[in-house]
N, C-alpha and C positions, 0 to 999 in steps of 0.2 A: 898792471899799469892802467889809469883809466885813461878812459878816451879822450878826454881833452891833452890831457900831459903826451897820450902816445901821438895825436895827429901833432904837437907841436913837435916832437922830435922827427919826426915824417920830414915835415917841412923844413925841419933846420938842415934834414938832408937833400932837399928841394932847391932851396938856395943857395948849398953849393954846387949841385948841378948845373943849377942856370946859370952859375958863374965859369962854368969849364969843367964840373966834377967831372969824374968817371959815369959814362952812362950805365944805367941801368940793361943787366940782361936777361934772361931767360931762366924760369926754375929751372932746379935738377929735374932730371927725368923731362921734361918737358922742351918743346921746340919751339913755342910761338909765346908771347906774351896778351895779359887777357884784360884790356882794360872795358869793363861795363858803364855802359853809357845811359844816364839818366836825365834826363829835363823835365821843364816844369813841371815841378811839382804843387806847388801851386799850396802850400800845404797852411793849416789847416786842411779845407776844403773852400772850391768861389761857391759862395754863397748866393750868390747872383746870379750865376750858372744852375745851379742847383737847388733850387729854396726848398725843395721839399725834404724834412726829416730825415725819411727815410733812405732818398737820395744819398744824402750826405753821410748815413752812416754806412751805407754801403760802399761809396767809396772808400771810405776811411778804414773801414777792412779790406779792402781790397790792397792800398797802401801797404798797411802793415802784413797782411799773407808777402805780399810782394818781395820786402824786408827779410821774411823767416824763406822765402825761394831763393835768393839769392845769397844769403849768408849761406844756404847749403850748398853754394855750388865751391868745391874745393879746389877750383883751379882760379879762380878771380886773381888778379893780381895788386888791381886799384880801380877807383871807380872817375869817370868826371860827370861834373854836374856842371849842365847846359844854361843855368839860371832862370829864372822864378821860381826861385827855390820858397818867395812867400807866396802868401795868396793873391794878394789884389793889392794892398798899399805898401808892404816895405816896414810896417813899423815894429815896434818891439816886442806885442804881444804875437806877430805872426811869427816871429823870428825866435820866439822862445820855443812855441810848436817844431817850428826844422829845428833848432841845436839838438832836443830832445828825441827827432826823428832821426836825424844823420847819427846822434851817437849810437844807435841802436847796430849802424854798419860795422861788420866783422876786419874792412879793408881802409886801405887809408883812401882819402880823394880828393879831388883834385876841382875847384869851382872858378865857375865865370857869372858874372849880373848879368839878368836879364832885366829889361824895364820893371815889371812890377819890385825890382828889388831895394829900386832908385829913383824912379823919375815922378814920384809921386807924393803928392801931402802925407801926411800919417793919417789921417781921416778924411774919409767924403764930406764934401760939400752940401750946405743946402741948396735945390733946384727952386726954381721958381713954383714950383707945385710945391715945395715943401718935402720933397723925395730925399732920403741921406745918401742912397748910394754913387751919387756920380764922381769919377774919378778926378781931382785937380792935379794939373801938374805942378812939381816942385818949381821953383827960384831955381836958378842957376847954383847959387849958394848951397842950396840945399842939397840939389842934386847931388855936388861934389860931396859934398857931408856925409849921404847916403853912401856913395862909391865906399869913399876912406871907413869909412864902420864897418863896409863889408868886407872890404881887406883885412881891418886887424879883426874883424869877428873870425876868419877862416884862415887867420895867420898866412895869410899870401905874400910871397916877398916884396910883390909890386901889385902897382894896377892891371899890368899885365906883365906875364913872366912866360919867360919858356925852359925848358928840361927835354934830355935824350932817353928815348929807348931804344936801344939796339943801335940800330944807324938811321932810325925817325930820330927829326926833331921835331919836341910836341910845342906849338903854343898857343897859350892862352891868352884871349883875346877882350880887350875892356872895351864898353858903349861911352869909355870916356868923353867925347864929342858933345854928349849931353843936348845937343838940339834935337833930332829926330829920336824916337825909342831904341834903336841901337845903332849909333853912330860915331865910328870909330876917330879918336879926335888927330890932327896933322901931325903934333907929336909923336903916338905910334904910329902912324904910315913911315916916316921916317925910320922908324924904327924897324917895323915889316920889312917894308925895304930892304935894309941892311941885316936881318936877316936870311931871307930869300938869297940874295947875293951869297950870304958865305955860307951856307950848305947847300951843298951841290952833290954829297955821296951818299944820298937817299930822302925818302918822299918826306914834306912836313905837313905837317894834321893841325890844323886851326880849329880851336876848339870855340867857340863864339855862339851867342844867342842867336843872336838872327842869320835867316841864309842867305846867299847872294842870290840876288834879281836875276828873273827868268829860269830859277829851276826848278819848277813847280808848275806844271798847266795853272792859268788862272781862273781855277774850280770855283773861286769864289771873288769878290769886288776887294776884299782886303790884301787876297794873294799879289803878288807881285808890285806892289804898293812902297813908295817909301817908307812907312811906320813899319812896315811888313817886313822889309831887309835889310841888309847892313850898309850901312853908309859911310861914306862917299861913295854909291855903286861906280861910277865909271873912274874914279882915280883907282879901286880895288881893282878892278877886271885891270887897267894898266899894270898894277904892280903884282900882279898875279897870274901875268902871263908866262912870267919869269919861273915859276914855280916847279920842280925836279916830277922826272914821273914817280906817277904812284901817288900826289898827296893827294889831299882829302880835306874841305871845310865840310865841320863835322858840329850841325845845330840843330835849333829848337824852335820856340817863338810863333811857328804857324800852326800846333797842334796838329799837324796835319797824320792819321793813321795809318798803319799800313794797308787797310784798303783800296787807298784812293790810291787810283791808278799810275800818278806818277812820282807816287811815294819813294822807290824803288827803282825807276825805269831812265838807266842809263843816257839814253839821248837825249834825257829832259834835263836833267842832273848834272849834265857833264858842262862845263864851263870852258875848259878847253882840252888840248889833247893831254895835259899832263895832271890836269885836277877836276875832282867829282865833289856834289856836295851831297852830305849823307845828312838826309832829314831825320829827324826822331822824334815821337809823338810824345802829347802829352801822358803824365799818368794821374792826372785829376779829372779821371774818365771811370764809365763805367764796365767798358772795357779795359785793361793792359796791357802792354804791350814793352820791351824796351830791348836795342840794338845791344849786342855784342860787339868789340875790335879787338882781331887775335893777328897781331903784329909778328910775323914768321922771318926769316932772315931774309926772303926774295919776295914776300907777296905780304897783303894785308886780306882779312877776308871778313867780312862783315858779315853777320847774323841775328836776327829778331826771333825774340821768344815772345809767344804769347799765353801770357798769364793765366789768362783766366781757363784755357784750356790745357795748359801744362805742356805745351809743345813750340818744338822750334818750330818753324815755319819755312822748310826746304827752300822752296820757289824764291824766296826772297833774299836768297844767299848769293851774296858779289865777292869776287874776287879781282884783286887790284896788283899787278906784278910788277916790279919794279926791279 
């Protein structure tokens, strides 16, 4: 079957879940379920980031190793993808690069927009010096344009959807709002909302680009930032107070790696007593790195491997019981 024909059949079973299928359970032989988590990819490579050469082709192997380690991992289940899944503008030549890279995945998966996927021209502007690369943002018109292409590019049943595994409900979350870089619009609060409200018999995992405010020490002047998080911050922390133990908003958007100290570190992370946000770095680095979530019938337990040295990474393993 090829890849395009199999993720659509994926998804035609995607959207009978979100409608009340039968959730999803556990392989044979196996207790926990293994979704691998990946964001910004950023793919090509940001050239802006990286102008040098050789830079650039080392990521770009680094990418593709990354691809051949994880198709070998035989317990994967499905993968989600945190968005900027292009490089730097959203247009069709960046977007031909990811189809071409996501088909290469052995797993089906599961994706959310991040800004560079949407909020942006298809080309840089000229600066007043005459520089090309400064980013414009889209029209509103456009913006939405961008969403809706990304949906039916990845066959998504909505702009955002959600699906069960095990007694998680997973969902997926869209920067619909379209005024700040990922801000979630009234219509899905309402919908979060109601949500949140009707499952109550275990944790739900919001899979969304950006994190929520304040979980992150501000390492840097961009961290904790509204273009930085997700928005509405204080109508979300309201409707998220609601939230069952054990979830998890589970993003991307600040590159932040597993070095930085409060990558990882629970009291920083935690939003309140019943929900944590699990940051995850970028992989348009010259390091890599990308989180593990192996969904068990009473706990969730999160774990980062790091690429370039072929090793998990103990210390940085959380478990979440519910």
């Amino acid at each position: 079957m090829k890849r395009r024909d199999f993720l659509k059949s994926t998804v035609a079973f995607l959207g009978w879940f979100a409608m009340g299928g039968m959730p999803l359970g556990f392989a044979e032989g196996r207790d926990y379920y293994h979704i691998l988590l990946i964001s910004d990819l950023h793919l090509p490579v940001r050239v802006k980031k990286f102008p040098d050469k050789e830079a650039q082709a080392d990521i770009w192997a680094k990418k593709q190793n990354l691809l051949k380690t994880v198709n070998a991992w035989m317990d994967v289940d499905e993968v989600a993808l945190l968005g900027d899944l292009a490089a730097r503008y959203g247009n069709e030549k960046e977007f031909r690069v990811v189809d071409d890279y996501l088909g290469q995945l052995q797993f089906p998966y599961y994706a959310v927009a991040g800004n560079h996927d949407y909020a942006y021209k298809d080309d840089p502007v000229e600066t007043k010096k005459g520089k090309k690369h400064k980013l414009a943002a889209g029209t509103l018109a456009e913006k939405k344009a961008k969403l809706a292409a990304f949906q039916k590019r990845y066959h998504l049943p909505g702009a955002y959807y959600a699906r069960d595994v095990g007694r998680c409900r997973l969902l997926y979350l869209s920067p619909d709002g379209c005024h700040s870089s990922v801000e979630i619009s009234d219509e899905q609060l309402v919908w979060l909302k109601k949500e949140i409200a009707s499952h109550r018999n275990g944790p739900i995992l919001f899979f969304f680009h950006g994190p929520l405010m304040g979980t992150l020490r501000t390492y840097s002047k961009k961290i904790n930032t509204v273009a930085a998080t997700a928005q509405p911050s204080q109508k979300l922390l309201e409707i998220l107070s609601a939230v069952p133990p054990g979830s998890l908003w589970i993003s991307g958007h600040t590159h932040t790696p597993p070095t930085n100290d409060s990558y990882a570190d629970i009291r920083v992370n935690r939003i309140n007593e019943n929900l944590v946000n699990i940051h995850n770095p970028t992989i348009d680095a010259r390091h890599l790195y990308t989180n593990s979530l192996y969904i068990y019938k009473d706990r969730i337990v999160i774990r980062t491997y790091d690429h370039n040295n072929g090793v998990w990474l103990d210390a940085l393993e959380r478990t979440f019981s519910f």
